[in-house]
Backbone as a printed PyTorch tensor [residue, N CA C, xyz], in Angstrom:
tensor([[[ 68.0040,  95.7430,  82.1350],
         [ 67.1990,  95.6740,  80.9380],
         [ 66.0620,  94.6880,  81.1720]],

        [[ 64.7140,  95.0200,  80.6250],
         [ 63.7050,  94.0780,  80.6830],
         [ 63.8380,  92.4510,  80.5210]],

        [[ 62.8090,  91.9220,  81.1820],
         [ 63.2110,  90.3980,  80.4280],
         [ 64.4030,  89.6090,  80.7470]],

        [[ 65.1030,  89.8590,  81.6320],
         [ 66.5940,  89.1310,  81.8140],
         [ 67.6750,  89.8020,  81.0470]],

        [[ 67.2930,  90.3740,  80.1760],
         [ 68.2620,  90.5560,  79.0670],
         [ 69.4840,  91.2230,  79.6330]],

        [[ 70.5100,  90.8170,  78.7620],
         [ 72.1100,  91.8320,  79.0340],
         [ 72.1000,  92.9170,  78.1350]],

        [[ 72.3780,  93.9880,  79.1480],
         [ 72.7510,  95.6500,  78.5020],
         [ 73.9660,  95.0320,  77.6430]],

        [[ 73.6890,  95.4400,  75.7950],
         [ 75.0530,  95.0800,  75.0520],
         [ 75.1490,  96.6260,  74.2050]],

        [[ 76.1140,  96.3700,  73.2370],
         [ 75.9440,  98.0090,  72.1090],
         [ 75.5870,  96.9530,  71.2070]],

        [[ 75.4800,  95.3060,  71.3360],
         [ 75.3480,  94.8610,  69.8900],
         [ 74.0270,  93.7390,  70.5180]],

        [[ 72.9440,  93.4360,  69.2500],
         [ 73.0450,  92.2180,  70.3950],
         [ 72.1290,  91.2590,  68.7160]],

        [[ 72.4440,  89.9090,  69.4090],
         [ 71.4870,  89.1440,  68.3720],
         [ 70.9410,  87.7520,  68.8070]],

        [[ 69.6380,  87.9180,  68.1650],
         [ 68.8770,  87.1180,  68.6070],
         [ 68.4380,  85.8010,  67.2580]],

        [[ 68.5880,  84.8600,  67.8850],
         [ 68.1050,  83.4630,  66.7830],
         [ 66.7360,  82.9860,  67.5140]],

        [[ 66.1580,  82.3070,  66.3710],
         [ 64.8830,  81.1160,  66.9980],
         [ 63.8450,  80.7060,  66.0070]],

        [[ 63.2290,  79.7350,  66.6550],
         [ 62.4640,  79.5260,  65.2780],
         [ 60.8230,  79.9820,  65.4850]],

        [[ 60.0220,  79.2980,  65.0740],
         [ 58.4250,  79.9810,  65.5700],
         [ 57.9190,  79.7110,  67.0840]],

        [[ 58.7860,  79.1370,  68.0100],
         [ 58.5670,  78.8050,  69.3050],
         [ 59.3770,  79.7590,  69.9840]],

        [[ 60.6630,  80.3860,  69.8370],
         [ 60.8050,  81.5390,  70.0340],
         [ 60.2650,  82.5510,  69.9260]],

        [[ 59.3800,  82.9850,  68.9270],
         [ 59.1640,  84.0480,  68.2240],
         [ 58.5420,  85.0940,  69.5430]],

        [[ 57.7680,  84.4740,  70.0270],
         [ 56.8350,  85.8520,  71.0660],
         [ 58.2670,  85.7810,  71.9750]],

        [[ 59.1590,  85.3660,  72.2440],
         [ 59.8590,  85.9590,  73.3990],
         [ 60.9940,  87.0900,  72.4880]],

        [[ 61.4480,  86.4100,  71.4550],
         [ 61.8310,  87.4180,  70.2710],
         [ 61.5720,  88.5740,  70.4490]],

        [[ 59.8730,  88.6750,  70.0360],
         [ 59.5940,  89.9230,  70.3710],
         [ 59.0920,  90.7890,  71.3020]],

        [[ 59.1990,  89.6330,  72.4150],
         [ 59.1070,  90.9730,  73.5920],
         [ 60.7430,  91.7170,  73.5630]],

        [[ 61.5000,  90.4620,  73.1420],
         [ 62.7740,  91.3950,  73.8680],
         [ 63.2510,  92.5080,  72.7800]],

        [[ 62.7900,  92.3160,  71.4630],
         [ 62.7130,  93.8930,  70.5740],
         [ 62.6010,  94.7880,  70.9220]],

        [[ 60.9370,  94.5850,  71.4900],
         [ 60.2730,  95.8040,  71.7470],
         [ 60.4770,  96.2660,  73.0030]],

        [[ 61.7190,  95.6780,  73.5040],
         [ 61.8480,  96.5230,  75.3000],
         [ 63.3070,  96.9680,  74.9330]],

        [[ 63.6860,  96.6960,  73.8760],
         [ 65.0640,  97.4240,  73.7590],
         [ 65.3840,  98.6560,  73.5040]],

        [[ 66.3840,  99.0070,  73.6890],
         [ 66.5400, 100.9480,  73.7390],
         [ 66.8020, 101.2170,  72.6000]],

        [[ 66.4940, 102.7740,  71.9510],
         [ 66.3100, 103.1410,  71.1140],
         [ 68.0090, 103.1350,  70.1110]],

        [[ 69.1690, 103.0900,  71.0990],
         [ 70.3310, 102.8930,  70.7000],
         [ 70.9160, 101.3250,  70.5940]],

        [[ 70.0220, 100.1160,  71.0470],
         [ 70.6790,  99.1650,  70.7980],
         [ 70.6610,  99.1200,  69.1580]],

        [[ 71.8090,  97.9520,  68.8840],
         [ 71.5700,  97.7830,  67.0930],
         [ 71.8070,  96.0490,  67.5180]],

        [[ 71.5860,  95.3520,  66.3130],
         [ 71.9550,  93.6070,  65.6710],
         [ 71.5010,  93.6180,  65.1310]],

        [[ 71.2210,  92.2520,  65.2680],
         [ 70.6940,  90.9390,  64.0540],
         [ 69.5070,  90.3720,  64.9590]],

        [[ 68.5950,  89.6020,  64.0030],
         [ 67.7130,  88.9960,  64.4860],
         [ 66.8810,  88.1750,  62.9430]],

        [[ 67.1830,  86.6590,  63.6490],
         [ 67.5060,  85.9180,  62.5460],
         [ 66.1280,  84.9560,  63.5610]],

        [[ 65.1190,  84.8360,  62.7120],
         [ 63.9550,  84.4010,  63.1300],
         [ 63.2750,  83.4070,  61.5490]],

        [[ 63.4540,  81.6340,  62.0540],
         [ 63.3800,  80.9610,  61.4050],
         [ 61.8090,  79.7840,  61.1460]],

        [[ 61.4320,  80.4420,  60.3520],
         [ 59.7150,  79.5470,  59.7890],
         [ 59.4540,  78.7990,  58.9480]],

        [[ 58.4380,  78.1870,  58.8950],
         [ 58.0710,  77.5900,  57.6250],
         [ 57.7870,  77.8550,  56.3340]],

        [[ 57.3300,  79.1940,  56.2310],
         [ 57.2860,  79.6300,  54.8010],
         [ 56.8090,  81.1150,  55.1280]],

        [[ 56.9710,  81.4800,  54.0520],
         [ 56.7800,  83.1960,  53.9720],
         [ 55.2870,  83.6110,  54.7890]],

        [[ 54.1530,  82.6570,  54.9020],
         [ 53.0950,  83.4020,  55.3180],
         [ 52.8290,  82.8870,  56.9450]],

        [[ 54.2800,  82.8530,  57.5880],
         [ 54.3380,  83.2630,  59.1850],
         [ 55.2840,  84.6150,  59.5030]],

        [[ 55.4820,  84.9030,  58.1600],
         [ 56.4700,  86.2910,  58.4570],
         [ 55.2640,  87.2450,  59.0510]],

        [[ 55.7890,  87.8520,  60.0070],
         [ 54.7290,  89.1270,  61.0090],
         [ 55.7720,  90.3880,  60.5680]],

        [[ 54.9400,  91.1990,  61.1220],
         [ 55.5690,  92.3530,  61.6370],
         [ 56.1810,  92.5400,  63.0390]],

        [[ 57.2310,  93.2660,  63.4260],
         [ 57.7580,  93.1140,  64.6010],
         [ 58.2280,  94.4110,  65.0570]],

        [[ 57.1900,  95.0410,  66.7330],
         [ 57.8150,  96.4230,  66.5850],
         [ 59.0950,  96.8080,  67.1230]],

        [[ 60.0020,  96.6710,  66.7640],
         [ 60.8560,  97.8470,  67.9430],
         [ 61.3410,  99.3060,  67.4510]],

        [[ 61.9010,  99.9390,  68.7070],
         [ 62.5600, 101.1410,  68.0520],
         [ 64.0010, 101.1320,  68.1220]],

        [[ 64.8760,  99.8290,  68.2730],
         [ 66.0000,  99.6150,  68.2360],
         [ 66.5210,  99.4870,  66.1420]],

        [[ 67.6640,  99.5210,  66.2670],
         [ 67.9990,  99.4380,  65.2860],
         [ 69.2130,  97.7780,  64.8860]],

        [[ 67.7400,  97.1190,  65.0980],
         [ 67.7330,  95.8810,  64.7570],
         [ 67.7030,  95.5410,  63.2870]],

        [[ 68.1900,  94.6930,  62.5230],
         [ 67.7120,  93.9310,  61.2650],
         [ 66.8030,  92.5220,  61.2660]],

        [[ 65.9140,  92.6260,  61.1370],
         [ 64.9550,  90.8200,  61.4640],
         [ 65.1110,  90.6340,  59.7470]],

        [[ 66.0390,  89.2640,  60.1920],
         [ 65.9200,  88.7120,  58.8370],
         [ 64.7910,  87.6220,  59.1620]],

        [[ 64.0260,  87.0680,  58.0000],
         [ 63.1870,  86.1880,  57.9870],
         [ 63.5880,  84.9280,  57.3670]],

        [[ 64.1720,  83.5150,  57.6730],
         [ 64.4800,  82.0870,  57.0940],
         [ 63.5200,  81.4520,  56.9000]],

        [[ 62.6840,  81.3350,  55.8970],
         [ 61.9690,  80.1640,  55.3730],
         [ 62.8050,  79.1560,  55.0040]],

        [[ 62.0350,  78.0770,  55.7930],
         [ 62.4410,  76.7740,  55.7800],
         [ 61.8890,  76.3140,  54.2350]],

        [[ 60.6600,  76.0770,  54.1550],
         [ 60.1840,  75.5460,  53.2440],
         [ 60.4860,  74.2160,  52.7960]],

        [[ 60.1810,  73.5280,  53.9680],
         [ 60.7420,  72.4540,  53.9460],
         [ 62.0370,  71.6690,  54.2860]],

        [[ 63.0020,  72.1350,  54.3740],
         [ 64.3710,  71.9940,  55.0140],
         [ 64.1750,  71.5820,  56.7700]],

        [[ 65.0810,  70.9370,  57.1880],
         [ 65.3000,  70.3140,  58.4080],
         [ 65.4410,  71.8060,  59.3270]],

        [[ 64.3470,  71.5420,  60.6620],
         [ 64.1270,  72.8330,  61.6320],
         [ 65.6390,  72.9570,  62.1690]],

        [[ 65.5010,  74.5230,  62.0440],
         [ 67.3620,  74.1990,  62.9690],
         [ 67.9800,  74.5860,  61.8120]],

        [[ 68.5270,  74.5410,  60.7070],
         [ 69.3090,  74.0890,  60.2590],
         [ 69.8990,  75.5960,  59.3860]],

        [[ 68.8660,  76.4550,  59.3380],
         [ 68.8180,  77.5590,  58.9720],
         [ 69.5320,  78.7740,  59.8720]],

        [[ 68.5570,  78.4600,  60.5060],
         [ 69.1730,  79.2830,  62.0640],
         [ 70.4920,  78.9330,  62.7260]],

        [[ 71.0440,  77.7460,  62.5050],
         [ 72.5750,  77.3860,  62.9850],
         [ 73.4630,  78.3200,  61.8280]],

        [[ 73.1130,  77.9750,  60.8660],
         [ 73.7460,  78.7940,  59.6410],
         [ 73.6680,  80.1450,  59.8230]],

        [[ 72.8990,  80.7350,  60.1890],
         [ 73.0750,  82.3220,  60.4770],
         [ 73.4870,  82.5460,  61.5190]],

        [[ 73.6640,  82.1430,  62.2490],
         [ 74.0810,  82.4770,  63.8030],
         [ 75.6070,  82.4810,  63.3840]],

        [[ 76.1780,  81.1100,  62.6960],
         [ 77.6030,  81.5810,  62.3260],
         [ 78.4750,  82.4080,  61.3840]],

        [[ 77.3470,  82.6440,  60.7690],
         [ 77.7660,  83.5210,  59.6180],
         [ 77.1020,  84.8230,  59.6700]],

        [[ 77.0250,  85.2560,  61.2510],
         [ 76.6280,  86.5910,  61.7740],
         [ 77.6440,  87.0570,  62.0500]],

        [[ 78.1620,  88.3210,  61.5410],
         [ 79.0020,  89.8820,  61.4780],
         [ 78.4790,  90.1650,  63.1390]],

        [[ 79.6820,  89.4760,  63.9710],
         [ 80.0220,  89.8670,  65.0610],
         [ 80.8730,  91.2930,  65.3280]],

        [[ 80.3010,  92.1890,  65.8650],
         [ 80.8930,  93.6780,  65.7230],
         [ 82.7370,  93.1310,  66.5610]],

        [[ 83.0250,  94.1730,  65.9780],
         [ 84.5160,  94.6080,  66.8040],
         [ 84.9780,  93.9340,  68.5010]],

        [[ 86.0110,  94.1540,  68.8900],
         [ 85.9600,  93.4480,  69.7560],
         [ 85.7830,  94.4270,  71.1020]],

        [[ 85.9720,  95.3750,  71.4010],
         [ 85.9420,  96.7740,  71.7280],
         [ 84.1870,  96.7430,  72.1820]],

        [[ 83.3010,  95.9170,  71.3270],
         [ 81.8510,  96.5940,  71.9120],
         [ 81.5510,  95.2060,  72.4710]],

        [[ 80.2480,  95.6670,  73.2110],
         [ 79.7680,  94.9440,  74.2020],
         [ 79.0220,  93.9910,  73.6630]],

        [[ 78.6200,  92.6540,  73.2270],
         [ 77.4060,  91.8820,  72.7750],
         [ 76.7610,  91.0640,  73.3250]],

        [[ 75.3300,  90.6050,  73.2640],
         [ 74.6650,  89.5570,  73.7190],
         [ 74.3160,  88.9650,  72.3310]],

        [[ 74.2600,  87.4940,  72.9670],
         [ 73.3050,  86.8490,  71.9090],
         [ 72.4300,  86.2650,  72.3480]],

        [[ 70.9200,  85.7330,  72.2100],
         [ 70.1170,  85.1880,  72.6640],
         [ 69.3620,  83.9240,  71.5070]],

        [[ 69.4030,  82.7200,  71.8760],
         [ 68.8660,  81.7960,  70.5930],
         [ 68.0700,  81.0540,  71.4840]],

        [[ 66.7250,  80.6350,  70.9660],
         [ 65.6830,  79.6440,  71.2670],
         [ 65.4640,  78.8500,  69.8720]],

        [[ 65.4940,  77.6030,  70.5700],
         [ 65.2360,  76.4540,  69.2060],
         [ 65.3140,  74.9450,  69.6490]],

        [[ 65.2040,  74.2860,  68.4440],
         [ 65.0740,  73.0560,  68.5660],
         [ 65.9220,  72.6230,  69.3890]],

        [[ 66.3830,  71.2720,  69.8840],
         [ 67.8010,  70.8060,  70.9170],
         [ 68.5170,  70.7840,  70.1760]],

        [[ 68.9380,  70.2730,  69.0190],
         [ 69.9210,  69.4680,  68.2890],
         [ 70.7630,  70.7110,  67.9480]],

        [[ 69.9450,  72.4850,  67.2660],
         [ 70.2670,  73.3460,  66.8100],
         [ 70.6510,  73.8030,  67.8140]],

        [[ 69.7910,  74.2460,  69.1610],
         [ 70.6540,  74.5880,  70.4340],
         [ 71.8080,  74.2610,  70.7070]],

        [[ 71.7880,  72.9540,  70.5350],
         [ 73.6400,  72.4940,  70.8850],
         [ 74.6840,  73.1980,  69.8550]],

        [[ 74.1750,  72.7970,  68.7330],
         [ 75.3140,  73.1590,  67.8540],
         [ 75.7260,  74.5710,  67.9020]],

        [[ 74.8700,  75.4800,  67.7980],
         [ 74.6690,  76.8700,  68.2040],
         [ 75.8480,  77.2190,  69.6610]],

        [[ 75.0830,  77.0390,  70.5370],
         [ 76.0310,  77.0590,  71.8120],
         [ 77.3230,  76.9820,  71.6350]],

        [[ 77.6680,  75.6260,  71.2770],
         [ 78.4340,  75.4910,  71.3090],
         [ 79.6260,  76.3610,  70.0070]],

        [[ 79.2580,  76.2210,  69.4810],
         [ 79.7570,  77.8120,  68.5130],
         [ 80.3710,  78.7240,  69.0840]],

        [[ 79.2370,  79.1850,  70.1270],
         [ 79.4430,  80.5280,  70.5570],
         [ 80.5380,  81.0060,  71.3600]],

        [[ 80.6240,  79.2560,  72.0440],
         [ 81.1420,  78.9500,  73.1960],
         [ 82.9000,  78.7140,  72.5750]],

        [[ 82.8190,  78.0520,  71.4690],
         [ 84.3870,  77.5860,  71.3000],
         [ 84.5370,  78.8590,  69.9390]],

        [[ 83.8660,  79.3480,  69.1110],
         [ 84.5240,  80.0390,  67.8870],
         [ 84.5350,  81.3690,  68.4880]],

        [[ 83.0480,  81.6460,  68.6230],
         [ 82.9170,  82.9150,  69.0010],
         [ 83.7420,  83.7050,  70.3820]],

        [[ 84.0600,  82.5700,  71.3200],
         [ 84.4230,  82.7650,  72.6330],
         [ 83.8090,  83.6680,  73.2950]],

        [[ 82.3220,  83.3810,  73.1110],
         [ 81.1680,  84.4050,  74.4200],
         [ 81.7310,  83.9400,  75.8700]],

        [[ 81.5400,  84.7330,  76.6570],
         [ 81.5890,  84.5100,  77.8210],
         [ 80.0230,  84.2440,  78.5440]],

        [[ 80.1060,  83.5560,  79.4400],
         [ 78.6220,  83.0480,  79.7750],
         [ 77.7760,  83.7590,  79.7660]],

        [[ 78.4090,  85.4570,  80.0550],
         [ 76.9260,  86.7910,  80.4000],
         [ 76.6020,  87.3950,  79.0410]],

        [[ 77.3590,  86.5270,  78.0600],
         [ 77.2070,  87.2460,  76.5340],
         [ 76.2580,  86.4440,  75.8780]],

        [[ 75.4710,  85.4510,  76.4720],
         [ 74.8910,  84.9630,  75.4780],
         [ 74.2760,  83.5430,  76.2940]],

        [[ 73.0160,  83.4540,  76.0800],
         [ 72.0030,  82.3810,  76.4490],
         [ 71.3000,  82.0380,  74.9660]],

        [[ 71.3850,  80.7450,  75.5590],
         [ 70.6190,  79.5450,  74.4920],
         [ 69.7960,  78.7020,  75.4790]],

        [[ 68.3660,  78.5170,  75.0200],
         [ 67.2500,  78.0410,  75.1930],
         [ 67.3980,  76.9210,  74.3920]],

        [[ 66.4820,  75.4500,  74.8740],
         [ 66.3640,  74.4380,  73.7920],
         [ 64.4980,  74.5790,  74.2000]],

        [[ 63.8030,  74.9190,  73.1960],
         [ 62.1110,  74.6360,  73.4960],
         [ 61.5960,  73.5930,  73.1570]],

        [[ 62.3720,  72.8230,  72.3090],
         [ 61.4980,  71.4450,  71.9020],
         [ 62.8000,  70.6650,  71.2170]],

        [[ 62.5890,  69.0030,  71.1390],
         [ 63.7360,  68.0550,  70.6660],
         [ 62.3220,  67.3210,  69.7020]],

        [[ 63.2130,  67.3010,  68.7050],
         [ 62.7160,  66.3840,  67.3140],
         [ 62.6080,  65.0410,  67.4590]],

        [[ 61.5010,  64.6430,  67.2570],
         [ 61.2630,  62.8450,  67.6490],
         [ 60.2770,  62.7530,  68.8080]],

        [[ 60.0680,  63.7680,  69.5730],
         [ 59.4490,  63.4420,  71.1590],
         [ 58.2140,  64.7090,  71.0930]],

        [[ 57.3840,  64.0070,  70.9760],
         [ 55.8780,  64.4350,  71.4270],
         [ 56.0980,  66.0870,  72.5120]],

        [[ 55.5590,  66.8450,  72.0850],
         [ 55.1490,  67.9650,  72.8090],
         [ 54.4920,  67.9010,  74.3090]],

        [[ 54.4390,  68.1530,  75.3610],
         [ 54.0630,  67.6160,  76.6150],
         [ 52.3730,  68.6590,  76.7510]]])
């Protein structure tokens, strides 16, 4: 599959607006039979885009609106309707560090992904200047 990505029947993707273009490349290279979630977290309603794919994805949109970055997106990631155990899934999350960890680690002890089921990115840590 394009992009690194893992061939899943399920797959879902987190991140916040520093994710977003890798988000959507990996939409729009997905097959017309993948399905998930895709839980993509901003500042307020007028960074919501349009996003193409022909997968049968759901992009939910989290406005922050003020709320701590991260904090949204940890919350959906765990309270994402993980399919059956029988199908195949990836998950993919880009985000802050603090949310990266917590996330991961989720995935890692509740969810019990196995390492090829799921990558987490950290793109930026809160407090420290952008390089």
């Amino acid at each position: 599959m394009a992009g690194g990505m893992t061939e899943a029947d399920w797959h879902l993707f987190a991140g916040d607006e520093t994710a977003l273009p890798a988000i959507a490349r990996m939409l729009e290279a997905l097959p017309r039979n993948a399905c998930g979630e895709a839980f993509i977290e901003v500042a307020d309603e007028r960074e919501i885009q349009p996003i193409a794919s022909n997968a049968d994805i759901e992009v939910k949109w989290l406005c922050r609106n003020g709320a701590e970055a991260g904090a949204m997106s940890r919350q959906a990631v765990e309270q994402a309707r993980f399919p059956d155990s029988h199908s195949s899934v990836h998950a993919w999350v880009g985000c802050e560090y603090d949310a990266f960890r917590a996330i991961r680690s989720h995935r890692r002890q509740i969810r019990c992904l196995k390492k090829h089921e799921h990558l987490a990115v950290s793109y930026w840590r809160r407090g420290e200047a952008q390089a």
